[in-house]
LUMDOSE-804435 format. One record per residue: residue number from 1; residue in one letter; x, y, z of N, C-alpha, C, O, CB in turn. Coordinates in nm, 2 decimals, always signed. Glycine has a CB too. Layout:
<rec NUM 'A' <X Y Z> <X Y Z> <X Y Z> <X Y Z> <X Y Z>>;
...
end
This chain:
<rec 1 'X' <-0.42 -2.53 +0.08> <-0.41 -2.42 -0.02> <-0.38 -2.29 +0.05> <-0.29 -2.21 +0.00> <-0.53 -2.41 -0.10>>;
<rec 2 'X' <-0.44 -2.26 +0.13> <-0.36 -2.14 +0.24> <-0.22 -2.08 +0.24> <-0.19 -1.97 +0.25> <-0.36 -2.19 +0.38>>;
<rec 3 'X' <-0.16 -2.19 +0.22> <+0.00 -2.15 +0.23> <+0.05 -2.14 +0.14> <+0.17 -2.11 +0.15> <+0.08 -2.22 +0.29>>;
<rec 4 'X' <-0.03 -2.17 +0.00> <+0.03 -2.09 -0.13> <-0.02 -1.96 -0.14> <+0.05 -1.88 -0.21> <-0.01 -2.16 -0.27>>;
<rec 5 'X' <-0.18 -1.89 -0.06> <-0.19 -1.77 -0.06> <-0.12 -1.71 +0.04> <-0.16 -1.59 +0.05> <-0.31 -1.73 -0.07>>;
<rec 6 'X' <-0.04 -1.74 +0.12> <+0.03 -1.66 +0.21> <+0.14 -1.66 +0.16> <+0.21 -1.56 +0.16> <+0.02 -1.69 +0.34>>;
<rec 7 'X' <+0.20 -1.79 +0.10> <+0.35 -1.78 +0.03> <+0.30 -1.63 -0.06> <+0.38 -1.54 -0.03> <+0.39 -1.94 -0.10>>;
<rec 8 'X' <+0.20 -1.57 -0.17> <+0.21 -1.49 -0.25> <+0.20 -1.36 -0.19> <+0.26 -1.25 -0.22> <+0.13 -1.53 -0.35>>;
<rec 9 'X' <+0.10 -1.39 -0.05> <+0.07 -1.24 +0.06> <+0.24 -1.15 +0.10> <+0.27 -1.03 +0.09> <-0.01 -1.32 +0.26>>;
<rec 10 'X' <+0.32 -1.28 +0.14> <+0.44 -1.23 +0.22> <+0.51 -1.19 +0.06> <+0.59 -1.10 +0.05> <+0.53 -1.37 +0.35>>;
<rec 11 'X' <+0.49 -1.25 -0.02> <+0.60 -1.14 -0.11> <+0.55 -1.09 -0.17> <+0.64 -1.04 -0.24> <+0.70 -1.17 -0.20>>;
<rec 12 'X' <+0.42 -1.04 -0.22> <+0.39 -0.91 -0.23> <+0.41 -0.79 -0.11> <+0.44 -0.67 -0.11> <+0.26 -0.92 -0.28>>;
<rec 13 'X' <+0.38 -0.87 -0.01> <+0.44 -0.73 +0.08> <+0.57 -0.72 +0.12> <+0.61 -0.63 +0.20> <+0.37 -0.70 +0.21>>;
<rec 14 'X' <+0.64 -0.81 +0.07> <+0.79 -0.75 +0.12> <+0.85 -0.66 +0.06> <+0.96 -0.64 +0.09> <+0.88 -0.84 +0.11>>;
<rec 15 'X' <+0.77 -0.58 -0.06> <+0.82 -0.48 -0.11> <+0.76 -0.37 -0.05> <+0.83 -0.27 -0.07> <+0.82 -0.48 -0.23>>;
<rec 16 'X' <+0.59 -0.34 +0.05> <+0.60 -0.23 +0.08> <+0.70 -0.19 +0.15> <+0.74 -0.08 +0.12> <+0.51 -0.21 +0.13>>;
<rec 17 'X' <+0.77 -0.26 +0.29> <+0.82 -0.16 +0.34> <+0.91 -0.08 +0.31> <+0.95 +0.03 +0.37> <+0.84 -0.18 +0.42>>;
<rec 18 'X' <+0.96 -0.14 +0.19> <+1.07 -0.09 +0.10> <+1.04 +0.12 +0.07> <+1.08 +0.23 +0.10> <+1.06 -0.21 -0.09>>;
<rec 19 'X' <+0.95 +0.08 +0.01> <+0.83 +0.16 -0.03> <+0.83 +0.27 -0.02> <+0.87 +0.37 -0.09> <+0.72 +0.13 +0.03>>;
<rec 20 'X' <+0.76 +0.24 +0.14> <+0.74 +0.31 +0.22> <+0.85 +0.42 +0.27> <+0.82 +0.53 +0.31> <+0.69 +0.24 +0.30>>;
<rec 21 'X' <+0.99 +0.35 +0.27> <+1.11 +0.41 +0.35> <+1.15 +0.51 +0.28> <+1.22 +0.61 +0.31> <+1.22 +0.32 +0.39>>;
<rec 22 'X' <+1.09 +0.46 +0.11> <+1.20 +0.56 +0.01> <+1.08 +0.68 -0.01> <+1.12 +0.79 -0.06> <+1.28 +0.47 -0.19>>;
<rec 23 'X' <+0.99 +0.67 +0.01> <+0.89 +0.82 -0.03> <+0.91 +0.90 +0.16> <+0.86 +1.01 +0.20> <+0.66 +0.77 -0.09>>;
<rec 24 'X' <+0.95 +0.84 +0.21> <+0.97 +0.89 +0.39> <+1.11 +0.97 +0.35> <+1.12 +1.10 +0.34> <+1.00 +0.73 +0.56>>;
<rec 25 'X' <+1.21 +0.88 +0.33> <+1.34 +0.96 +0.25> <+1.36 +1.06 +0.18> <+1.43 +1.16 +0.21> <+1.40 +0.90 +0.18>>;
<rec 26 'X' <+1.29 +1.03 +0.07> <+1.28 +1.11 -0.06> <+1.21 +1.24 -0.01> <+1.27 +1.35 -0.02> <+1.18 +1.02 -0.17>>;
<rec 27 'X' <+1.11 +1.24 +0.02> <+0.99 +1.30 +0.02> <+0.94 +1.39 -0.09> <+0.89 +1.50 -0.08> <+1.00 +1.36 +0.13>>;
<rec 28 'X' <+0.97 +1.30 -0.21> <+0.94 +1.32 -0.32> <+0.85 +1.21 -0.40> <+0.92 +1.11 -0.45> <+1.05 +1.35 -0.36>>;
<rec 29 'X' <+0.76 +1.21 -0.42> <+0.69 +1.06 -0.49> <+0.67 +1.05 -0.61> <+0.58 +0.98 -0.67> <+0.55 +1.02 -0.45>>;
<rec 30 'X' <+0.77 +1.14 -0.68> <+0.74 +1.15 -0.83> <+0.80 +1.02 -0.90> <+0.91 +0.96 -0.89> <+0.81 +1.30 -0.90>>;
<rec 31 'X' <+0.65 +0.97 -1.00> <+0.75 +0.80 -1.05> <+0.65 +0.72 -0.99> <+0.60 +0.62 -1.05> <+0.95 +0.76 -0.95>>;
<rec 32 'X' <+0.59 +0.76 -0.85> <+0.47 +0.66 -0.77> <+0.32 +0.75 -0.85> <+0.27 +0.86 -0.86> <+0.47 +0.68 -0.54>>;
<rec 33 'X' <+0.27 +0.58 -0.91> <+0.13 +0.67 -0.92> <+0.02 +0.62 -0.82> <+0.02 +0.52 -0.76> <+0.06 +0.66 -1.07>>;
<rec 34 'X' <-0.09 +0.73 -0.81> <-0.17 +0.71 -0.66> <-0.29 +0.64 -0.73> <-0.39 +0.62 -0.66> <-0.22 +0.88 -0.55>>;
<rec 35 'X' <-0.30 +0.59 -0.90> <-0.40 +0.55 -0.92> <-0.35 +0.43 -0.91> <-0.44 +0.36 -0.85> <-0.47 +0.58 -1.03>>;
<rec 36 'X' <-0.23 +0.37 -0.94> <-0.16 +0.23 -0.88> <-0.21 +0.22 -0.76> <-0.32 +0.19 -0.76> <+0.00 +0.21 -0.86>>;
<rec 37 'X' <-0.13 +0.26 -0.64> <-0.15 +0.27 -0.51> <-0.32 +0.18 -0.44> <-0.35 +0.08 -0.36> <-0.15 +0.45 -0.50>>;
<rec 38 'X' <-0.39 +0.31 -0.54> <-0.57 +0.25 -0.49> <-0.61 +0.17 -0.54> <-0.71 +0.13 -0.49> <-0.68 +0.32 -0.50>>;
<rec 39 'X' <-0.57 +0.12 -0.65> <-0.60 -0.03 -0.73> <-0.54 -0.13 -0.62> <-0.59 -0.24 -0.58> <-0.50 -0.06 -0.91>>;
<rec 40 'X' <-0.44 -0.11 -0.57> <-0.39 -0.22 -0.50> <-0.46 -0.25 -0.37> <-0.50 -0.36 -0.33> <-0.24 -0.20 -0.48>>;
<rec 41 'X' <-0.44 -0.08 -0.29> <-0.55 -0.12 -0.19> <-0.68 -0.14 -0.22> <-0.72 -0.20 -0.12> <-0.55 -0.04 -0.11>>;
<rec 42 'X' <-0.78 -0.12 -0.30> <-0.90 -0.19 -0.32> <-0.86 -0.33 -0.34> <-0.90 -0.41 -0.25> <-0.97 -0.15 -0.43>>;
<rec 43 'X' <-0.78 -0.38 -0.45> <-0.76 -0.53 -0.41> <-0.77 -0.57 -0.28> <-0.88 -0.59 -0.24> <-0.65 -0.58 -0.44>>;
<rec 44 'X' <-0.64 -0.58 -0.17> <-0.61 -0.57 -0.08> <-0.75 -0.61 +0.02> <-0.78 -0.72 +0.07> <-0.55 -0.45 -0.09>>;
<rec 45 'X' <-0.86 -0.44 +0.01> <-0.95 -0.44 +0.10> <-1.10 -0.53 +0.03> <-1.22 -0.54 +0.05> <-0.98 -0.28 +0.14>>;
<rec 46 'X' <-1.02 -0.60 -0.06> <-1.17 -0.70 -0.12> <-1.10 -0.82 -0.06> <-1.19 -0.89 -0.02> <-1.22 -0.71 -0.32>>;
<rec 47 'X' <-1.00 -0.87 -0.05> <-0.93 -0.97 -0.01> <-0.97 -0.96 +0.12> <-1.03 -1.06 +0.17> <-0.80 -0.98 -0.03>>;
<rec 48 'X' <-0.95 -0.89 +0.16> <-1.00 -0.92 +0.37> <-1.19 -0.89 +0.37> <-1.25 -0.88 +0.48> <-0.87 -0.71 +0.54>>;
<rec 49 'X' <-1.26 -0.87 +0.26> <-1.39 -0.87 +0.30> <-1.42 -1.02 +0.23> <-1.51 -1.09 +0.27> <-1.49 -0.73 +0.24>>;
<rec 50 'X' <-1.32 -1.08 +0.09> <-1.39 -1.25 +0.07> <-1.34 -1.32 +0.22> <-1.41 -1.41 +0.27> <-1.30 -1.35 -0.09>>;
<rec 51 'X' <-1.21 -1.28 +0.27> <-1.16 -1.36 +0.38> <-1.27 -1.31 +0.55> <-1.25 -1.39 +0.64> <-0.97 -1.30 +0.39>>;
<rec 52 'X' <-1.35 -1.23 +0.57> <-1.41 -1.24 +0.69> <-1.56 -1.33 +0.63> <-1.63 -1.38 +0.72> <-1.43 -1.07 +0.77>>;
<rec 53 'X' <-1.61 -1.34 +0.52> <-1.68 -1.45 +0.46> <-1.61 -1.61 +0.49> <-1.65 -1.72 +0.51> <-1.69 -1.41 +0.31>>;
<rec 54 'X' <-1.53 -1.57 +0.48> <-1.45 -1.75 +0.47> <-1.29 -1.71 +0.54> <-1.18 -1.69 +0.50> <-1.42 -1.84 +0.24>>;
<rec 55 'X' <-1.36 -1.72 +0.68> <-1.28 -1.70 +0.76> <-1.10 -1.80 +0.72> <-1.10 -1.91 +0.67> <-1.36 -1.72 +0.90>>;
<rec 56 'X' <-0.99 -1.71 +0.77> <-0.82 -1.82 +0.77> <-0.74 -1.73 +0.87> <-0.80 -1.66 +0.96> <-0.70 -1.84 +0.59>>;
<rec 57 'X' <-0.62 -1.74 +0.86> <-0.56 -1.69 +0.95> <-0.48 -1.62 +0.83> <-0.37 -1.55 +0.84> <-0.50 -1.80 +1.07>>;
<rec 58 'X' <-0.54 -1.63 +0.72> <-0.40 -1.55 +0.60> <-0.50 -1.39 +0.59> <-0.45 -1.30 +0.53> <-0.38 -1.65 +0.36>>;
<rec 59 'X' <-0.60 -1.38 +0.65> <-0.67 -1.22 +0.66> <-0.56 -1.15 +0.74> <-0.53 -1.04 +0.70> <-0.83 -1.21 +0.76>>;
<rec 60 'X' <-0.49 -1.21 +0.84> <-0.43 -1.14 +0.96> <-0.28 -1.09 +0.80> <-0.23 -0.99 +0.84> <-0.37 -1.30 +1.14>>;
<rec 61 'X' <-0.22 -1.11 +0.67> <-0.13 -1.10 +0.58> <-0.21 -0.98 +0.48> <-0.16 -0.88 +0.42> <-0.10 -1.25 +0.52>>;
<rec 62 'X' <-0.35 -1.02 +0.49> <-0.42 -0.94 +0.39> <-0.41 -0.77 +0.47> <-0.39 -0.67 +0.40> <-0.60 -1.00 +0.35>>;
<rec 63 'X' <-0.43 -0.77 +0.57> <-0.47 -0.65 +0.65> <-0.31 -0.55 +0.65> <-0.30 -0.43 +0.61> <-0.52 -0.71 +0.83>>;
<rec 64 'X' <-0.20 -0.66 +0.72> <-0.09 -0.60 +0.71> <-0.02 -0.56 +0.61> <+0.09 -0.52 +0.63> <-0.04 -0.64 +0.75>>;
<rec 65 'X' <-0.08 -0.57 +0.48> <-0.03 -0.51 +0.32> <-0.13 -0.40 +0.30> <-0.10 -0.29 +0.25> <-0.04 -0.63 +0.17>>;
<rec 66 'X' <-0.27 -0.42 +0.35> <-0.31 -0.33 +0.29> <-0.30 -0.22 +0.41> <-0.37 -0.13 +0.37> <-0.44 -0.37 +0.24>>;
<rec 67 'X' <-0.23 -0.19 +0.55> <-0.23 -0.15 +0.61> <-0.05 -0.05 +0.49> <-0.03 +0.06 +0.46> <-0.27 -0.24 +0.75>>;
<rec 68 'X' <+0.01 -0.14 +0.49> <+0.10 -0.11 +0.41> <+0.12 +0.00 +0.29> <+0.21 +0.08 +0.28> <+0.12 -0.21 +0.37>>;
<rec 69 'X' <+0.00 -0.03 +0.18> <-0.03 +0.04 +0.10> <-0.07 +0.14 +0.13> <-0.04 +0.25 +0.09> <-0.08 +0.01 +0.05>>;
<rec 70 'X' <-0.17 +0.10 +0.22> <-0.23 +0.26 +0.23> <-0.16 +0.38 +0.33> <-0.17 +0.50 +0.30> <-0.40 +0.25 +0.30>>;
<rec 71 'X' <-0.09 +0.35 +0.43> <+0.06 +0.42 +0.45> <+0.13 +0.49 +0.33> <+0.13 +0.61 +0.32> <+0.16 +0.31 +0.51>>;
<rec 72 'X' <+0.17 +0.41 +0.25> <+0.24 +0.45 +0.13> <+0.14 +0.56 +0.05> <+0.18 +0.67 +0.03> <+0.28 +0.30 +0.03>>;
<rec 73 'X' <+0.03 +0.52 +0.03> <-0.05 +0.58 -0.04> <-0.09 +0.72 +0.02> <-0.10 +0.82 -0.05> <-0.15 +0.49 -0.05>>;
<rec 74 'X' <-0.13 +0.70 +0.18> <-0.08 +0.83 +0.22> <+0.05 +0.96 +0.25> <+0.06 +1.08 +0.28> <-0.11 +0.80 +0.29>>;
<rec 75 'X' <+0.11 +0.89 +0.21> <+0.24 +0.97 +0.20> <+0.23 +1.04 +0.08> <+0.21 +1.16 +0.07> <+0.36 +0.91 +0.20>>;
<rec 76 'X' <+0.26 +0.94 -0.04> <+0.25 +0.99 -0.15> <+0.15 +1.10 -0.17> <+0.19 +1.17 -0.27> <+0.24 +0.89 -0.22>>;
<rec 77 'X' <+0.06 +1.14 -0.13> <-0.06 +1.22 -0.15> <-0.03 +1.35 -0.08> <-0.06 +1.46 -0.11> <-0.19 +1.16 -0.10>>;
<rec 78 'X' <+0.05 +1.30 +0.05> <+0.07 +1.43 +0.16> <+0.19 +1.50 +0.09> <+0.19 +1.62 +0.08> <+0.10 +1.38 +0.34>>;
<rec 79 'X' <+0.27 +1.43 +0.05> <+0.40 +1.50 -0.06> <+0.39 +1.53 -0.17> <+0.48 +1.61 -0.21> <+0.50 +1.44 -0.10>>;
<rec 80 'X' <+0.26 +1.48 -0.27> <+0.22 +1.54 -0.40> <+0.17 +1.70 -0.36> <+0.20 +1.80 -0.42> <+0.08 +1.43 -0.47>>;
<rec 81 'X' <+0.09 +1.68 -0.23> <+0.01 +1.81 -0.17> <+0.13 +1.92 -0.14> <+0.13 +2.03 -0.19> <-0.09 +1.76 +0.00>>;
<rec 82 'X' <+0.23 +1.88 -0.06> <+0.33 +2.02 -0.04> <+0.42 +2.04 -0.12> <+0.47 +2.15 -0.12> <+0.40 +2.02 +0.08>>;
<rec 83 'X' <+0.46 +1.96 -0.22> <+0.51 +1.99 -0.35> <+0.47 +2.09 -0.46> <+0.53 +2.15 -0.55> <+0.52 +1.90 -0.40>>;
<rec 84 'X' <+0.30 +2.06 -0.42> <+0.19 +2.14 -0.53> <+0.19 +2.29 -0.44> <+0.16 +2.40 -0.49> <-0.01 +2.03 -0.56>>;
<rec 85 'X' <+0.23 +2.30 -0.30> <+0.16 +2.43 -0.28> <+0.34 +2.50 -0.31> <+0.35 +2.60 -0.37> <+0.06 +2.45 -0.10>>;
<rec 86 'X' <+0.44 +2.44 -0.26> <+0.55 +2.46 -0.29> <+0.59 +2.51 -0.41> <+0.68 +2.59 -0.42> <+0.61 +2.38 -0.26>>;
<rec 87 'X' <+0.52 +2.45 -0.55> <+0.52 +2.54 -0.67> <+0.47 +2.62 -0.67> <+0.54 +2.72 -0.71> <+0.49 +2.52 -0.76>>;
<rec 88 'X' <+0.34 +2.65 -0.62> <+0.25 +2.78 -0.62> <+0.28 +2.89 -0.56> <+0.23 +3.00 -0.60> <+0.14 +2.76 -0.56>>;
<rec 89 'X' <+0.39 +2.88 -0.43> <+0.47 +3.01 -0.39> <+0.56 +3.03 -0.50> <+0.55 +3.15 -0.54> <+0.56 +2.99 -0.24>>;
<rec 90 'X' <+0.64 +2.97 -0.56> <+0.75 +3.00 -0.62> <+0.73 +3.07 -0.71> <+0.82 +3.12 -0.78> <+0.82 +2.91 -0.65>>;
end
């Protein structure tokens, strides 16, 4: 059964790096919400605390998405932040 949760691990994260590249690009995250973002990484970081209970080798999939998200998730926050002070001069 492992390899149907890693079949679903690898494509859910085959869209962070996507993600990731277009708020690095953009450097605009308007459209991303950051309450999405932390829903996902809490999932994410409950998945690698049921998986060090019941140890597999699909923790090593859980880590690298949520390592994923929360990259993403940090960006988005660091560009919401200089956008917000960037209005405040203007």
């Amino acid at each position: 059964m492992d390899i149907f949760e890693a079949i679903m691990m690898v494509c859910f994260g085959a869209s962070w790096p996507v993600s990731i590249w277009k708020t690095v690009k953009v450097k605009n995250p308007i459209g991303k919400s950051v309450i999405f973002l932390w829903l996902v990484e809490i999932g994410y970081i409950s998945g690698i605390i049921y998986k060090l209970a019941h140890p597999d080798w699909v923790i090593a999939l859980y880590c690298l998405n949520a390592a994923m998200v929360g990259t993403d998730l940090f960006l988005v926050m660091k560009y919401n932040r200089m956008r917000r002070k960037e209005k405040a001069r203007a």
